[in-house]
NUKOL-847563 format. One line per field, with one value per residue: residue in three letters; x, z, y of N, C-alpha, C, CB in turn. Coordinates in steps of 0.1 Angstrom, whole numbers. Each point is the difference from the previous one (the first is absolute). Glycine has a CB too. Example, Ala and Ser with C-alpha at 12.3 -4.5 7.8 and 13.67 -1.06 7.14 Angstrom:
2
residuo: [ALA_SER]
n_c1: [132_15]
n_c3: [78_-19]
n_c2: [-57_23]
ca_c1: [-9_9]
ca_c3: [0_0]
ca_c2: [12_11]
c_c1: [9_-8]
c_c3: [0_8]
c_c2: [12_11]
cb_c1: [-19_12]
cb_c3: [12_-22]
cb_c2: [-12_-6]
// end
This chain:
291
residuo: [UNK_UNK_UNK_UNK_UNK_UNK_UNK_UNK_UNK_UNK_UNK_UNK_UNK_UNK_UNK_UNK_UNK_UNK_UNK_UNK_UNK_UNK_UNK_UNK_UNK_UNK_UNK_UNK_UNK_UNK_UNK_UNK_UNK_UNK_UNK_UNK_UNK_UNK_UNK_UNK_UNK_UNK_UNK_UNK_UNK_UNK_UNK_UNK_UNK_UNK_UNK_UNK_UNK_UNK_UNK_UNK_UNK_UNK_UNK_UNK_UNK_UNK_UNK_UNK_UNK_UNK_UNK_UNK_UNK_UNK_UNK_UNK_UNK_UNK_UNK_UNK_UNK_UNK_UNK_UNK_UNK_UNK_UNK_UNK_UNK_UNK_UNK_UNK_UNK_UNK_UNK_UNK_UNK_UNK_UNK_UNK_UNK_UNK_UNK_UNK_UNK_UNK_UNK_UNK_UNK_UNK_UNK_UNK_UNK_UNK_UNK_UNK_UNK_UNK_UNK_UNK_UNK_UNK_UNK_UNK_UNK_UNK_UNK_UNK_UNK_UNK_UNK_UNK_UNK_UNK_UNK_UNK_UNK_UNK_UNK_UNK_UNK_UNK_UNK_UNK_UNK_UNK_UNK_UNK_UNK_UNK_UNK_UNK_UNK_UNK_UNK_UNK_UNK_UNK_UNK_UNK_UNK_UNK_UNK_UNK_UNK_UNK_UNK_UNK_UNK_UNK_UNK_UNK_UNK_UNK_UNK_UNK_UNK_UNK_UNK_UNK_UNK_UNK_UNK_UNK_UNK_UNK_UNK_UNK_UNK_UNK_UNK_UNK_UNK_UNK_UNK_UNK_UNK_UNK_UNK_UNK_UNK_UNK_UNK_UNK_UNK_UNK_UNK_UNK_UNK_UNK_UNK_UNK_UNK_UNK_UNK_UNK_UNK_UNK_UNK_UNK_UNK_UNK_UNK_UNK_UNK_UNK_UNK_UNK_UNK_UNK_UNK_UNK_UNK_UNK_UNK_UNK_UNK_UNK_UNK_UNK_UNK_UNK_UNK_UNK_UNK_UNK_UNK_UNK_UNK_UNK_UNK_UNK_UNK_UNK_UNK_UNK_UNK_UNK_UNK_UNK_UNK_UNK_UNK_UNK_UNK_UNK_UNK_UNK_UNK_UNK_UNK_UNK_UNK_UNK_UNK_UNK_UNK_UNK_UNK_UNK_UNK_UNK_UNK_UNK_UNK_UNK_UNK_UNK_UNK_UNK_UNK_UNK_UNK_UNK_UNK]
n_c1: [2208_3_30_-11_31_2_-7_-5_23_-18_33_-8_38_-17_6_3_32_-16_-28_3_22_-32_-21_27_13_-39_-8_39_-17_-27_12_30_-16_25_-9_-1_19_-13_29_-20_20_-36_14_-33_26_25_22_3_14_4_-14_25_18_-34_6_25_-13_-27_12_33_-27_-16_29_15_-14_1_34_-14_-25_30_18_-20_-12_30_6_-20_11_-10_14_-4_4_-3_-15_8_-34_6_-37_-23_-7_-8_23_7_-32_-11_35_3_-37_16_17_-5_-25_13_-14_-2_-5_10_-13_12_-25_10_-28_7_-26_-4_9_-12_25_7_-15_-16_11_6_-33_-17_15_6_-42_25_-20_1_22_-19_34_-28_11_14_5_26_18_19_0_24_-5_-26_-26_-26_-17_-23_-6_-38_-1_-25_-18_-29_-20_-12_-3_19_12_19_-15_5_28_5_-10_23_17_-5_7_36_13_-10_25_21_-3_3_-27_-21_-23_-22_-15_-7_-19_9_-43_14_-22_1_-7_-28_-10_8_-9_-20_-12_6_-36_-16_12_-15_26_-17_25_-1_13_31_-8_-6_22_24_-5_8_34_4_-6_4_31_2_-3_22_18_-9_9_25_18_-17_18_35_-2_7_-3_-15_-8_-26_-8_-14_22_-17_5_6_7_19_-2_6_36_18_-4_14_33_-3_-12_17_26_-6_26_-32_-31_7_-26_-5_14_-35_-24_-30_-4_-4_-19_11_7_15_28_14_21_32_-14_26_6_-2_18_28_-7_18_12_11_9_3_-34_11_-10_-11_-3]
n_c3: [536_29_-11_-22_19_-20_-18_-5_-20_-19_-15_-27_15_-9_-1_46_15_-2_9_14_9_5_23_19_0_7_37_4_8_9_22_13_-28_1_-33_15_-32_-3_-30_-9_-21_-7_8_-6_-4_27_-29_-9_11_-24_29_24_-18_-4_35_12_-21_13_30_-15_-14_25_14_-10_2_31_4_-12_16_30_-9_-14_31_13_-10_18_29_-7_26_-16_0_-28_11_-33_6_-17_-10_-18_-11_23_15_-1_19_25_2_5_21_25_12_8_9_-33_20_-29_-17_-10_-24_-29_-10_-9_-8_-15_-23_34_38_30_-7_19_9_3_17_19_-3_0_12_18_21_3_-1_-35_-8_-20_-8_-26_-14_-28_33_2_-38_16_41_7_31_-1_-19_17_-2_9_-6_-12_18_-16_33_-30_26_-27_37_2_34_-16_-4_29_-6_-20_19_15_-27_-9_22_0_-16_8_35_-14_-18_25_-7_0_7_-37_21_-42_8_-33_4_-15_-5_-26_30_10_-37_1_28_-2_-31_14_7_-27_21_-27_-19_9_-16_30_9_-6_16_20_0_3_33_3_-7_8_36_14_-9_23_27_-12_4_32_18_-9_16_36_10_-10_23_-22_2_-20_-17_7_-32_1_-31_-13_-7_-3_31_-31_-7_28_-4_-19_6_34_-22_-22_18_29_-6_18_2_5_-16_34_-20_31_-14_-9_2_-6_-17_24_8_27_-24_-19_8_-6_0_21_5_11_-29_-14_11_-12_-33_4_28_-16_25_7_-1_28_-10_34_-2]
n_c2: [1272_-18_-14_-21_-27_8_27_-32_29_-23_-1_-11_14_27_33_-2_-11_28_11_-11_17_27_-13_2_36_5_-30_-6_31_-10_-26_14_-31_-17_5_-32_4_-20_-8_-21_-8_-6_-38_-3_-21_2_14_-34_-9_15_32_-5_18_21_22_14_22_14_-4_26_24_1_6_23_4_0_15_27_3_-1_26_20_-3_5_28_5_-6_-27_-28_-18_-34_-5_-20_-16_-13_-16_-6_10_22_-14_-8_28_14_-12_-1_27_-3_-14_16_35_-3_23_24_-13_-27_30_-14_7_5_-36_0_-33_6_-23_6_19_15_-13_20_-14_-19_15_14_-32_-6_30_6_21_28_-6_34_-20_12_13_24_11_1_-23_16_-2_-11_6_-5_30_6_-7_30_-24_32_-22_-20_-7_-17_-17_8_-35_22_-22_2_-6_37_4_-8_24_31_-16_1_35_14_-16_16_39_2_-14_30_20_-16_27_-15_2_-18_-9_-7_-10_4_-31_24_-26_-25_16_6_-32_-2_21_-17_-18_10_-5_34_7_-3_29_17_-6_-22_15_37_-17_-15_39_13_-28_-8_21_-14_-29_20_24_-21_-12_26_14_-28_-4_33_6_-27_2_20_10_24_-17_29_-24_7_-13_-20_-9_-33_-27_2_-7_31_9_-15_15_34_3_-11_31_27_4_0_-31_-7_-26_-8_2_-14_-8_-17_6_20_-13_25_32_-33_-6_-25_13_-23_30_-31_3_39_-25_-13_36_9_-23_3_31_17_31_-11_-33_-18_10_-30_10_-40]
ca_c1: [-6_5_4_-11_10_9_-7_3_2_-4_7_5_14_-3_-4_-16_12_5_-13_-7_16_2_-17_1_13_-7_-5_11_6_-17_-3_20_1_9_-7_4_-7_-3_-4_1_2_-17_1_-10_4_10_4_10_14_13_-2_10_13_-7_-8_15_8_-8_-4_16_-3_-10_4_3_-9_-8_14_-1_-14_0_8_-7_-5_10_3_-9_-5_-12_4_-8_9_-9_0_-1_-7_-3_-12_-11_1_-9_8_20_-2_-6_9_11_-5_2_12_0_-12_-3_-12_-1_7_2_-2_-1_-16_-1_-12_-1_-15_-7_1_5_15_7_-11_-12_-2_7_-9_-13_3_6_-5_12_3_7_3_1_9_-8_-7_13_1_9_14_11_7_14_1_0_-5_-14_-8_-14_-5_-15_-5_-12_2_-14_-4_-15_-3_-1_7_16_2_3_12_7_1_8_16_-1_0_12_11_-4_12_15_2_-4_-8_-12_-5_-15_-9_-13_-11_-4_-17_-3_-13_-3_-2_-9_-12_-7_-10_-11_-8_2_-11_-15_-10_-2_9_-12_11_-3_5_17_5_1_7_14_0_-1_15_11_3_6_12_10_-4_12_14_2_2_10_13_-3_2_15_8_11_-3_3_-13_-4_-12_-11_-6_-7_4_9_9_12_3_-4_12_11_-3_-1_17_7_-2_6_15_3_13_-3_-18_2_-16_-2_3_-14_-6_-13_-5_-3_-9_8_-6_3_14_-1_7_14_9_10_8_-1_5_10_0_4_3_14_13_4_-12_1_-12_-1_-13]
ca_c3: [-1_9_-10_3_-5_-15_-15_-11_-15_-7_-11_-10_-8_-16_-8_9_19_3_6_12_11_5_14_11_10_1_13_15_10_5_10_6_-5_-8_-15_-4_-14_-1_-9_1_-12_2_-1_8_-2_4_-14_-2_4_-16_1_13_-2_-7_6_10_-7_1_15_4_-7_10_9_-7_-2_11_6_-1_2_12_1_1_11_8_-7_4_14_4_-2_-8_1_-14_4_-13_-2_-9_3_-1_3_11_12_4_6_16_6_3_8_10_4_3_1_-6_3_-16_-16_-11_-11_-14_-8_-16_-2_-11_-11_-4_11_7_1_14_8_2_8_15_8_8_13_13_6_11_-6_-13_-15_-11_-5_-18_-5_-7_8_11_-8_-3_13_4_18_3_-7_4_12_0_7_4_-2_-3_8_-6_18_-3_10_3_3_-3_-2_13_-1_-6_1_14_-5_-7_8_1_-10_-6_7_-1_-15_-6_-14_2_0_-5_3_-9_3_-12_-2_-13_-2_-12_3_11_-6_-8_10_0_-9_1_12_-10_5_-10_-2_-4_-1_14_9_5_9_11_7_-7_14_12_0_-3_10_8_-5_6_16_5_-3_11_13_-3_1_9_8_-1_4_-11_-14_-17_-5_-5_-10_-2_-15_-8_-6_2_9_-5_-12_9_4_-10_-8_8_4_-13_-3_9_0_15_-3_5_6_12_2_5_-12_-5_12_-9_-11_10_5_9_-6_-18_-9_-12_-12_7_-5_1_-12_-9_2_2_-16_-7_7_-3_12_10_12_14_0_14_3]
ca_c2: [-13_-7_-10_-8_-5_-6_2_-14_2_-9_4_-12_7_6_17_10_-2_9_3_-6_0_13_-4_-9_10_15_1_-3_12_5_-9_-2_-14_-7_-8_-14_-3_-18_-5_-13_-8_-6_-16_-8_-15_-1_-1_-10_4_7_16_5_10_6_1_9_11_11_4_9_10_10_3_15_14_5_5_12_9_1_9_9_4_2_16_9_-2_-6_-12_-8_-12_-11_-11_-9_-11_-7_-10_4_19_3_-9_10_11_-1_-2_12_11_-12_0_14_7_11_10_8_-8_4_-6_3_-2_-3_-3_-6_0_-11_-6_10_-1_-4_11_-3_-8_4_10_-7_-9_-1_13_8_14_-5_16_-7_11_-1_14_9_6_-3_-3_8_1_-8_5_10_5_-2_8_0_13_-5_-11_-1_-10_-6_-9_-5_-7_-16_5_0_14_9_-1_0_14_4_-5_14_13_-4_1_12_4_-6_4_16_-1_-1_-12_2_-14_-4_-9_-4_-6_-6_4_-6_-9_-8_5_-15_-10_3_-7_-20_-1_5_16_16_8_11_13_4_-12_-5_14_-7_-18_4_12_-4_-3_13_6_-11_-4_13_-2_-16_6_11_-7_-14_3_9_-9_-1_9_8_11_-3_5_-14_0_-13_-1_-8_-6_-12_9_-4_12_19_-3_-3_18_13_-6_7_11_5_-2_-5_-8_-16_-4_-12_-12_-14_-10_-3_4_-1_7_10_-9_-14_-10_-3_-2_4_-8_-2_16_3_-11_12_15_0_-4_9_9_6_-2_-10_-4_-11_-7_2_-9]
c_c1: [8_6_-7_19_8_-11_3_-1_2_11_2_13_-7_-7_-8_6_0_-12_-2_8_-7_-18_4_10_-12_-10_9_3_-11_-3_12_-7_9_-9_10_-4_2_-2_-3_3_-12_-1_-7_-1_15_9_11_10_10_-6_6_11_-9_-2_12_7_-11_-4_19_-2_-11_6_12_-4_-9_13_0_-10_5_10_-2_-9_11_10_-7_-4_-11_3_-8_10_-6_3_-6_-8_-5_-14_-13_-3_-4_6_10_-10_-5_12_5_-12_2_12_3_-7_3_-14_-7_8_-6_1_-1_-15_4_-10_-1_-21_-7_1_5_15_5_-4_-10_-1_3_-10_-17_0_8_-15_4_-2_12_1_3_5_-5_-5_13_7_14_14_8_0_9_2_-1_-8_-16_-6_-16_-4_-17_-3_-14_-8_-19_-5_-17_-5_1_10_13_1_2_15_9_1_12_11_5_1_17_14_-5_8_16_5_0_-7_-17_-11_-19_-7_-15_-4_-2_-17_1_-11_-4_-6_-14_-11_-3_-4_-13_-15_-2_-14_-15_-8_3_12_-5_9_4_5_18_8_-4_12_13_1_4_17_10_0_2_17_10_-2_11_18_0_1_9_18_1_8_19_7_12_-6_2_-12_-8_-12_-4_-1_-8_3_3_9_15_6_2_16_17_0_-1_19_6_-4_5_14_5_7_-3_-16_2_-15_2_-1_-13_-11_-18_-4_-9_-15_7_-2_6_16_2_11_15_5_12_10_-1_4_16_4_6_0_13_11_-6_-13_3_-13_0_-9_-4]
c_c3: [8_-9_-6_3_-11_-10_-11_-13_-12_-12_-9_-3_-14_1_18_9_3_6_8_11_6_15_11_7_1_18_11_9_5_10_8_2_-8_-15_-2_-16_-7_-18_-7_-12_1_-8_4_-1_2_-18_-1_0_-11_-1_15_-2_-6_19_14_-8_1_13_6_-7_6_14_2_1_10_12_-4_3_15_5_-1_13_13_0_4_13_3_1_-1_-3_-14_0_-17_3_-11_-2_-3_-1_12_14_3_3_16_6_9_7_20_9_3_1_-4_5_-11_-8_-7_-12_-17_-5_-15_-3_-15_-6_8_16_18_3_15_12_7_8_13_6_4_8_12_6_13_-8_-12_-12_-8_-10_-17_-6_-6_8_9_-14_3_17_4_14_1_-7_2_9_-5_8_-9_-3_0_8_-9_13_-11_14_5_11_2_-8_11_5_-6_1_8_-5_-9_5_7_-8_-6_16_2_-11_4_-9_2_-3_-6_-1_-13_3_-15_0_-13_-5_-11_9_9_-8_-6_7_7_-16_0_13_-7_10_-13_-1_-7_0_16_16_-1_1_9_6_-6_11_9_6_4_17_11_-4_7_15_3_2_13_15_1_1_13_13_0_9_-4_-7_-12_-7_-6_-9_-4_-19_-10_-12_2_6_-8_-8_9_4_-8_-8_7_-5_-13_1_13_9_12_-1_9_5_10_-2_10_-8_-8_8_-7_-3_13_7_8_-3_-12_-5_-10_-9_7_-3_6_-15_-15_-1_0_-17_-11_6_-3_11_10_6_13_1_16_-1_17]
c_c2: [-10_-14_-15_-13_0_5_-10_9_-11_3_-9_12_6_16_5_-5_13_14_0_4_17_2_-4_11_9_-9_-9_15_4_-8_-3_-15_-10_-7_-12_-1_-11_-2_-11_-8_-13_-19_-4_-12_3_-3_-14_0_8_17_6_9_11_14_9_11_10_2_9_11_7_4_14_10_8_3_16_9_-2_11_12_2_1_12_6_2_-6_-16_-11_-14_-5_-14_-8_-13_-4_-11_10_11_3_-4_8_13_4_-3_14_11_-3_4_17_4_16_9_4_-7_6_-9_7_-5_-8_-6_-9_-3_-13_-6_10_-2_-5_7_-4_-8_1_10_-4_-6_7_18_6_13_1_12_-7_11_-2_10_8_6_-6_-1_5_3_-4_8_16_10_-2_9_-3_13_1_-11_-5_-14_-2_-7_-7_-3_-14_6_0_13_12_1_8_19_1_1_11_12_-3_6_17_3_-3_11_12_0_5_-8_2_-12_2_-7_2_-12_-7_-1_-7_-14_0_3_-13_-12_1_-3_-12_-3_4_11_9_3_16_12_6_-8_-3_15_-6_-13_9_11_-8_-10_6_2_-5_1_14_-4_-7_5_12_-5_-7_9_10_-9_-11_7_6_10_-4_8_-14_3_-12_-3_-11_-13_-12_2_-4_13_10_-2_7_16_9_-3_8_14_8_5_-6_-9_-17_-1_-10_-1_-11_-7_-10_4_-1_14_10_-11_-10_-15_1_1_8_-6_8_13_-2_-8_14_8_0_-1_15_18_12_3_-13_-2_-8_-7_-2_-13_1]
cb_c1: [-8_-17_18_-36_-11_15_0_-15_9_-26_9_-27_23_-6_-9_-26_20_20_-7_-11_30_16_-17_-5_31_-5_-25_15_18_-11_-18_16_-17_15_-9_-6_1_-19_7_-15_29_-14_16_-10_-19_-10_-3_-9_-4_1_-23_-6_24_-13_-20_9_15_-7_-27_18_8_-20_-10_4_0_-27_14_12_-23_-8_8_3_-22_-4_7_-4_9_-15_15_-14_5_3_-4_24_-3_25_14_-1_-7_-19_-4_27_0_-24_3_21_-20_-9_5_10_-10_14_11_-2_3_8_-9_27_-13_20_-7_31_12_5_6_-22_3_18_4_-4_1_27_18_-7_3_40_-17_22_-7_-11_10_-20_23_-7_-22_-10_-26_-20_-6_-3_-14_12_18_18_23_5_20_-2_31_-7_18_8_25_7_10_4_-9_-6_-16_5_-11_-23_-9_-4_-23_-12_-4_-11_-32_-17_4_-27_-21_-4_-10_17_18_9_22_6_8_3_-10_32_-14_15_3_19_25_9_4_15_19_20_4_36_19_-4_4_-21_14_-23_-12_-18_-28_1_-2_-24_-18_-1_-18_-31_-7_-7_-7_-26_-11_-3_-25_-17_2_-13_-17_-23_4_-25_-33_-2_-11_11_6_11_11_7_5_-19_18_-7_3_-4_-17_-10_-15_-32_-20_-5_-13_-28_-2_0_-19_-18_2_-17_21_27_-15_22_-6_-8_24_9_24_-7_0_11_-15_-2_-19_-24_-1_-11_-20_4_-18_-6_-12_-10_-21_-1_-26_-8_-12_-14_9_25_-14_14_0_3_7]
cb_c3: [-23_20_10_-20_11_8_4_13_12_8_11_-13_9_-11_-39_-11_-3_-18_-9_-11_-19_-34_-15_-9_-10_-41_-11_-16_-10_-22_-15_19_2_26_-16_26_-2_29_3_16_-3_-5_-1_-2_-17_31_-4_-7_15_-23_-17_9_-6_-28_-13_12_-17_-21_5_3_-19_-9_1_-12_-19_-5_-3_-12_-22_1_-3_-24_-12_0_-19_-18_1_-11_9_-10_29_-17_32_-9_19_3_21_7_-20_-16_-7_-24_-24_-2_-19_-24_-26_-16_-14_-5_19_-19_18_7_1_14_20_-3_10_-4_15_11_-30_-31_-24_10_-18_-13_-15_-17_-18_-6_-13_-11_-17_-8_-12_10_25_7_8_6_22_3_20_-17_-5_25_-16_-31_3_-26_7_9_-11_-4_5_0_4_-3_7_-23_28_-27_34_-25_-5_-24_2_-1_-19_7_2_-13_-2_19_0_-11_7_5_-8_-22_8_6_-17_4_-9_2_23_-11_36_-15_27_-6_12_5_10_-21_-6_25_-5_-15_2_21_-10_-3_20_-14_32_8_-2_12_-26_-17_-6_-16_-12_-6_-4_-29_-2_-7_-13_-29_-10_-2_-25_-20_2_-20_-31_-17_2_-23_-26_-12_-3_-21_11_-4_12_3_-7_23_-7_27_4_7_-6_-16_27_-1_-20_16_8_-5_-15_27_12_-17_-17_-7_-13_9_-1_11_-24_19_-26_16_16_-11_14_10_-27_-16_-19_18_12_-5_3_8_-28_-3_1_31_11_1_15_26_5_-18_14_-16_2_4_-19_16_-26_8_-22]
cb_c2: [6_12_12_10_-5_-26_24_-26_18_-3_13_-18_-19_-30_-6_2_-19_-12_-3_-18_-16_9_-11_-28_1_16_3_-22_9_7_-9_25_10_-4_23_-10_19_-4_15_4_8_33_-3_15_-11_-9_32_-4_-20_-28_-2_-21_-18_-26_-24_-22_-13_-2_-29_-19_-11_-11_-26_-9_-11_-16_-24_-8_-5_-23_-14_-3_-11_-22_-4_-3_16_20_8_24_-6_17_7_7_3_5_-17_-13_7_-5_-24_-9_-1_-9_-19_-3_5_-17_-25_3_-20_-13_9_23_-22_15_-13_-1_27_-2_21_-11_9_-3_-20_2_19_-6_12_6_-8_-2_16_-2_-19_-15_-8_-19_10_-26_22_-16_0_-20_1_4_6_-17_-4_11_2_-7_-20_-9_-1_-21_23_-26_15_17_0_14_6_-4_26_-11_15_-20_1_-28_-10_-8_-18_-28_7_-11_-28_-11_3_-19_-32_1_2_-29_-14_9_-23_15_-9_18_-3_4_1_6_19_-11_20_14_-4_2_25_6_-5_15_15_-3_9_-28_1_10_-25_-10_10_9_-12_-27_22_9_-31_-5_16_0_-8_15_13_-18_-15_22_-1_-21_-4_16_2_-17_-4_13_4_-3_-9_-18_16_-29_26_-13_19_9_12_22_16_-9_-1_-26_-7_4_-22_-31_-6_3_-32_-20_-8_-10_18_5_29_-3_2_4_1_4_0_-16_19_-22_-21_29_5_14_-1_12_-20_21_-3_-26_20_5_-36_-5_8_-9_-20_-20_-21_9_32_6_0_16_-12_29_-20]
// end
């Protein structure tokens, strides 16, 4: 694999740093990329002054603590630095992207009930090639212990899924891994817009309009990974792609899903809503997001 600049590693100190640290040593030796690791202490109102000593103190405690995750990657041969900011989430983060034009940001997952988290907000707003480190699959990792050897890549023909094949065939030769391309038909959704339209739904008639899906859909997928120029195996399925997605990744035992970061529904036009975000929600291992 060819090198890139940098790998921005997103980190909050604490129990999953260490995680994320292990993701960023495993694709630093795959991209011979330096990792940068960023952390922001988040303030969307400049703070008052009597919370300032408060404020120097948990930035000498984070700074610490990111002293030591730089040392673990520096143990392991892989170089690296850190960097502490302070302000906004979004603003600090374009900054440090800005400023090191990373190839790849690595990130954590958390997911709150009422307000989006911090994550979230970073994997809607920033658009860059982006491993969304999450799942049972990634716990408990520590420098050197990370292998990817399958990888599961979701295409909807758009073409930030094309992308995401190319960036997937990429890393299945970096890895040694192997590579199973899906197409997930949301066959339930289009049946209901096909009623919403008020045509026949006649037994005969949606066999048919269901062949006929099935077999535009295999052509598309069989041309998509022909025209990649790779070897992978690829199939075709059925369902809410979010679900087919999330239930090949578990049943299959695959250690990472690479998708495009949104796309449209096998019909061209029909929106099917945000599967990737859906998939990052509950995914059992790590997702690359490609836009």
């Amino acid at each position: 694999m060819t090198g890139c600049r940098c790998i921005l590693a997103a980190v909050d100190p604490g129990t999953e740093a260490e995680t994320i640290v292990s993701y960023a040593a495993y694709f630093s030796s795959a991209m011979k990329a330096p990792v940068r690791l960023l952390h922001v202490m988040d303030y969307l109102l400049t703070p008052p002054a009597y919370l300032i000593p408060y404020i120097e103190e948990e930035k000498k405690r984070g700074e610490t603590e990111m002293a030591a995750l730089q040392a673990i990657l520096e143990k392991a041969g892989v170089t690296s630095d850190f960097r502490l900011m302070t302000g906004r989430l979004h603003e600090s983060f374009v900054t440090a992207i800005t400023e090191y034009k990373p190839d790849l940001m690595i990130i954590g997952y958390a997911s709150h009930a009422f307000r989006p988290s911090s994550s979230e907000r970073l994997i809607r707003s920033l658009e860059m090639p982006m491993l969304v480190v999450r799942g049972k699959r990634s716990e408990g990792s520590a420098v050197g212990s990370v292998r990817i050897r399958n990888i599961l890549c979701a295409v909807d023909f758009s073409g930030s899924s094309q992308k995401a094949l190319q960036q997937a065939a990429v890393y299945a030769s970096a890895f040694s891994a192997s590579l199973h391309v899906i197409h997930a038909i949301p066959s339930h959704a289009l049946k209901g817009r096909w009623a919403e339209w008020g045509l026949s739904s006649t037994k005969d008639i949606m066999q048919q309009f269901d062949a006929s899906v099935a077999s535009e859909a295999r052509e598309a997928l069989s041309r998509m990974v022909r025209d990649a120029g790779i070897e992978a195996r690829s199939d075709l399925m059925h369902g809410m792609p979010s679900e087919v997605i999330c239930r090949a990744a578990e049943s299959g035992e695959y250690d990472l899903v690479v998708m495009g970061a949104r796309g449209l529904s096998h019909i061209k036009g029909v929106f099917i809503g945000s599967v990737t975000e859906a998939v990052i929600k509950v995914s059992p291992c790590p997702v690359f997001i490609v836009h």
